[in-house]
C-alpha positions as CSV (number, residue, x, y, z in Angstrom):
1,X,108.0,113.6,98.4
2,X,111.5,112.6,98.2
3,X,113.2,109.7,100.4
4,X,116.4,109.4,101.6
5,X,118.2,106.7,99.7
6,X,120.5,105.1,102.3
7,X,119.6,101.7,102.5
8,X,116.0,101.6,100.5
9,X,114.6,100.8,97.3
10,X,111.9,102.0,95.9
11,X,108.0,99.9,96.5
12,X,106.6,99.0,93.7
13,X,102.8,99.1,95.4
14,X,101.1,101.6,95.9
15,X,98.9,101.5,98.9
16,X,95.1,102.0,98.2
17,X,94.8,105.9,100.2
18,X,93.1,108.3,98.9
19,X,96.7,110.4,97.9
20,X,98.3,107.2,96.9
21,X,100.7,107.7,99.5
22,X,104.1,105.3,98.3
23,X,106.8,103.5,100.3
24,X,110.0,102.5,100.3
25,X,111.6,99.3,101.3
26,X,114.4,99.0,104.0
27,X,116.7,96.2,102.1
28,X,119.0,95.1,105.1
29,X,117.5,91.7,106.2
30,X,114.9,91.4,109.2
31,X,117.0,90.6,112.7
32,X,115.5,86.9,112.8
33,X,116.4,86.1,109.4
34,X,120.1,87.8,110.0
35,X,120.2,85.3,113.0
36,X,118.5,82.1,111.0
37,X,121.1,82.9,108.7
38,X,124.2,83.5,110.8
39,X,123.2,80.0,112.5
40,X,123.2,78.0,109.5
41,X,119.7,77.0,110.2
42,X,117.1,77.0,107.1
43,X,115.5,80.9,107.2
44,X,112.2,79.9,106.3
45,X,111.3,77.7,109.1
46,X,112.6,79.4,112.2
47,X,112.5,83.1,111.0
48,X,108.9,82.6,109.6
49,X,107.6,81.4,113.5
50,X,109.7,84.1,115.1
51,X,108.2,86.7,112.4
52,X,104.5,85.8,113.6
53,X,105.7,85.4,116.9
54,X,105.4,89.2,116.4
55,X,102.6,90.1,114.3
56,X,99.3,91.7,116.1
57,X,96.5,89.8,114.9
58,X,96.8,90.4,110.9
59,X,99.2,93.2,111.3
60,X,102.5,91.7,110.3
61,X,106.0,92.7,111.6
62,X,107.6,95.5,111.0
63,X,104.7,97.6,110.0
64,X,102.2,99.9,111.1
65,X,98.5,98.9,110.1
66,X,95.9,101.5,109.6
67,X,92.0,99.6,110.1
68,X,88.6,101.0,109.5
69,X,86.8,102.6,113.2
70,X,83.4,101.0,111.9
71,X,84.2,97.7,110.0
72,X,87.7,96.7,111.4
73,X,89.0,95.8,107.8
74,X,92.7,96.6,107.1
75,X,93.0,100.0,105.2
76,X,96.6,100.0,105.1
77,X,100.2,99.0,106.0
78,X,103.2,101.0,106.4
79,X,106.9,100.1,106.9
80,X,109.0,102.9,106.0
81,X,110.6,105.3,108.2
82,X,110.5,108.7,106.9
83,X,111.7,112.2,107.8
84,X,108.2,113.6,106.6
85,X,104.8,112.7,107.0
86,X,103.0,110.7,104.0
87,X,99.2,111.6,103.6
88,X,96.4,110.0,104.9
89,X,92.6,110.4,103.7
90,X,91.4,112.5,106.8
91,X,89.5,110.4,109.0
92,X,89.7,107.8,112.4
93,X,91.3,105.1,112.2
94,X,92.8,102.2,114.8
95,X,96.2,101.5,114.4
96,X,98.6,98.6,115.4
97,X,102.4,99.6,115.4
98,X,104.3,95.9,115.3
99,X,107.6,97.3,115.2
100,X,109.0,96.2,118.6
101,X,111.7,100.0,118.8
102,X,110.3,102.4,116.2
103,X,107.0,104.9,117.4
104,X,104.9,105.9,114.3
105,X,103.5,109.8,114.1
106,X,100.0,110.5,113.2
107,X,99.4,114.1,111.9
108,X,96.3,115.1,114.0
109,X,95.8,119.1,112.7
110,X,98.3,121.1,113.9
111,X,99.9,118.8,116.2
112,X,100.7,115.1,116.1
113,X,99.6,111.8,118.5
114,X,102.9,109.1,119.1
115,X,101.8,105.8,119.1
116,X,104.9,103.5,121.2
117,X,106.0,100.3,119.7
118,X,103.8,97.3,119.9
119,X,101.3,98.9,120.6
120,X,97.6,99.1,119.1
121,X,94.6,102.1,119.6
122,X,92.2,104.3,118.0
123,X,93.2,107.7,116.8
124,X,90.7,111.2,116.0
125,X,91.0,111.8,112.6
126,X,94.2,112.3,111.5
127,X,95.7,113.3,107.9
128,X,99.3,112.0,107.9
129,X,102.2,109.0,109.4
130,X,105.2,109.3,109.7
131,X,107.2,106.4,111.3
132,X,110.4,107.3,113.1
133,X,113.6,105.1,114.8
134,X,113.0,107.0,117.9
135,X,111.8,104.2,120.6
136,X,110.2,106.2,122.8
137,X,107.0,108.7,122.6
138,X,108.4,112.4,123.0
């Protein structure tokens, strides 16, 4: 699968799917640290508070976490927005979305289930994410 390369670099993890779907990185700075930053203020301090003021339990922000139906342990975190879906070993999952304007995709057969920003549910079994900068459902 190919990504487009404005403003990414590759991810040097692989995430532990069955596929061994990858990621890419978004390299422009998160909005908090740009604003840390731009005030002169130290980044670690105030944009590490506003950066859990944002996380969902152990989801951090921007990402979507994928968690086990049964056991609730993290399977999996995704960041990237992509113009195609990335595979997913076919099964249930619940899924928190952190990022506060992008909706993440779930390939559910031949159709798809939105999941809106900040939000967290369970899904049917699904087989593929794709996270988009649309910030509404459709």
């Amino acid at each position: 699968m190919t990504f487009p390369t404005t403003r990414r670099r590759p991810l040097a993890r692989t995430l532990g799917l069955a596929g061994a779907a990858t990621a890419a990185l978004v390299t422009a700075p998160a909005p908090a640290a740009a604003a840390t930053e731009a005030a002169g203020t130290a980044p670690g301090a105030s944009a590490a508070s506003a950066a859990a003021a944002r996380s969902i339990g152990d989801c951090p922000y921007p990402y979507v976490c994928l968690y086990d139906n049964r056991s609730g342990r993290k399977l999996a975190q995704f960041r990237d927005v992509t113009s195609g879906y990335q595979p997913l070993t076919r099964r249930a999952y619940k899924v928190v979305n952190t990022r506060n304007d992008d909706v993440a995709y779930f390939r559910h057969f031949d159709s798809y289930v939105c999941i809106a920003p900040r939000t967290s549910t369970s899904l049917p079994v699904v087989n593929g994410i794709r996270i988009s900068w649309e910030a509404t459902c459709r």
